[in-house]
Steps between C-alpha positions, in 0.01 A plus 500: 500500500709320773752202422277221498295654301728589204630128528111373420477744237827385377425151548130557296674699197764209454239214529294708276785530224600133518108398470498733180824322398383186546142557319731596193677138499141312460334399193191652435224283373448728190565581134292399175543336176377456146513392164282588198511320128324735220618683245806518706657372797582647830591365824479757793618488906461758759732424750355599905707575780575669780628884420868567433575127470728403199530313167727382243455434183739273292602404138671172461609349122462125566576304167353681191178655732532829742302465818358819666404396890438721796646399898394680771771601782489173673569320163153371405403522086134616455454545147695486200477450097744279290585603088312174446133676638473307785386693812504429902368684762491379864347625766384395878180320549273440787388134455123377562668136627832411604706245275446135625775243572642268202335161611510256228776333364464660155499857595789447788697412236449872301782733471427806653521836419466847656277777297808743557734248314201384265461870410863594423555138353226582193627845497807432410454158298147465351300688192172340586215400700556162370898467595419635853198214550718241304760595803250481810343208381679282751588740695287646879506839506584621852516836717803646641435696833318733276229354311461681149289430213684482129298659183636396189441600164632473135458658127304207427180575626554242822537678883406328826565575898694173658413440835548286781222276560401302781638144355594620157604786252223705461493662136227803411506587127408770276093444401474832286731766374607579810634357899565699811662415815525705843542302828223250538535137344353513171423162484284489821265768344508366163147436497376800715345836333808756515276772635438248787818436605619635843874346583826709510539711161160472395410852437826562302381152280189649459605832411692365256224310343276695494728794322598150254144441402415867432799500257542143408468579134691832527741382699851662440840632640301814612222314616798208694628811697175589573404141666827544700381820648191353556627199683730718672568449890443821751460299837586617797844471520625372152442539170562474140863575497551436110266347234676303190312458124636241261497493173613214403517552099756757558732323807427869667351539839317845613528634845336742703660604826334575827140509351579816257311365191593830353863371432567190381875364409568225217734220553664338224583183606733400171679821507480536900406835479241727699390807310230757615162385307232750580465799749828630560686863500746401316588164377797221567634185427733298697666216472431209741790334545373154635279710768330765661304588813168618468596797792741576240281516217195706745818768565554540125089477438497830712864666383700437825789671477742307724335163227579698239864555571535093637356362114728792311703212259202299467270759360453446106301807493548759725209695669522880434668714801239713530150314559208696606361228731141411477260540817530147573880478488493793712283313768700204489817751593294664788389176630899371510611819651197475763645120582845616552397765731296239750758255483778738561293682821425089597902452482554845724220398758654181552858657564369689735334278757659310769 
């Protein structure tokens, strides 16, 4: 290979990095939502994304109420659960129209109001479905340079998706025991057949629905974790990163990691505590402390030892020093070693061109 050559194979590798770099920055028109109202009440989120991208999920006392709310890296909340039962979840949408201007005297003069700071707003403030409608109801509801879709959802009985419509706030509620959001606008195919839907998220939605009618009167926590692995994203090129459960009768919040249904951790929100819940060698607890990234908390799912060290003073209980790792855990250690191997000869073949 002569010296123009290594340069364009130089030049390729580097472009090729930064493009992967820059893919990892974008949203990604996924994830899924729900809420279901029988004999008892969940909320559930599987949050999509692109592979190795990060999380953080946060406990915040405001007043006498504890909030539990989730930021990805570049500081945008997708889903969270207040002590008072009231649950958000927001997530990018493709819309069917584009919002119209504000022509008439009436609506020019309407506050406006992003969905970002709608969603953190009712978070952090609200109980209801009736506060957060009470709030809007002068109010335009506008996109950022992302535009997102809110679900919202209390112990009530009451859930809706807010979204932006072409000359007004566009409201979808709850008909039946159950609503589901992906990445369409709900309220464009309120009136359409969900098998007959074809937009951006529609075979998660109807995944999901169909798995909620099969089980609509069996529905359960085992049967909530079940919807989230069936509304689960494998897409070229991202996926279901973490899925959340809420149970909103108990303030605690159940979370599988890296689509491994087969261990689930529970999250206290009043005690701000994350304990293993099902699946595990050996069991912890640790304490919070305000919060804690969900790479963290996929290191401690599969016994990292370097994690395990880092969280020594906040462990409440201890995992044994001896685990006999399960087959999965043992993957999910092959897999890491595998990465640091390619990235390592990537890092060596770089050095060593021109």
């Amino acid at each position: 290979m002569n010296s123009i050559e290594k340069r364009c194979m130089k030049s390729f590798t580097i472009a090729s990095i930064i493009i992967m770099l820059l893919c990892s920055c974008l949203p990604v028109q996924a994830c899924s939502s729900f809420a279901y109202y029988g004999d008892q009440t969940l909320y559930g989120m599987n949050w999509d994304y692109y592979t190795g991208y990060d999380a953080t999920i946060f406990i915040k006392t405001i007043d006498d109420i504890k909030v539990f709310n989730v930021f990805n890296k570049d500081g945008y909340d997708f889903t969270g659960m207040n002590t008072n039962g009231l649950f958000a979840a927001q997530q990018m949408v493709t819309p069917e129209e584009k919002p119209g201007f504000i022509q008439n005297q009436a609506n020019a003069e309407l506050e406006t109001i992003s969905m970002k700071d709608l969603y953190s707003t009712s978070l952090y403030k609200f109980s209801e479905i009736g506060e957060i409608n009470e709030f809007m109801q002068n109010k335009r509801v506008t996109h950022t340079m992302v535009e997102h879709h809110t679900m919202f959802a209390d112990k009530s009985g009451s859930a809706q998706v807010v979204e932006v419509g072409k000359d007004k706030n566009m409201i979808t509620s709850i008909q039946d025991k159950f609503i589901i959001m992906t990445n369409f606008m709900n309220y464009y195919y309120a009136d359409t057949d969900y098998k007959k839907i074809v937009a951006r998220g529609s075979d998660r939605y109807i995944a999901g629905y169909d798995f909620m009618l099969e089980n609509i009167d069996t529905f359960d926590f085992a049967k909530g974790m079940e919807m989230l692995k069936a509304m689960k994203c494998e897409e070229t090129g991202f996926y279901t990163l973490c899925s959340f459960l809420y149970k909103p009768e108990t303030d605690c919040v159940y979370v599988a990691v890296n689509r491994d249904f087969d261990k689930i951790w529970k999250i206290s929100i009043w005690e701000e505590t994350a304990e293993t819940f099902k699946g595990f060698e050996s069991p912890m607890k640790i304490k919070i402390d305000g919060s804690i990234k969900l790479s963290d908390l996929k290191e401690l799912t599969y016994y990292n030892p370097q994690t395990l060290e880092a969280f020594e003073n906040k462990f409440i209980v201890k995992p044994a020093s001896n685990i006999e790792l399960n087959e999965t855990s043992k993957m999910y250690h092959r897999q890491a070693g595998q990465k640091k191997i390619f990235y390592i000869a990537i890092g060596i073949f770089l050095i060593g061109l021109p």
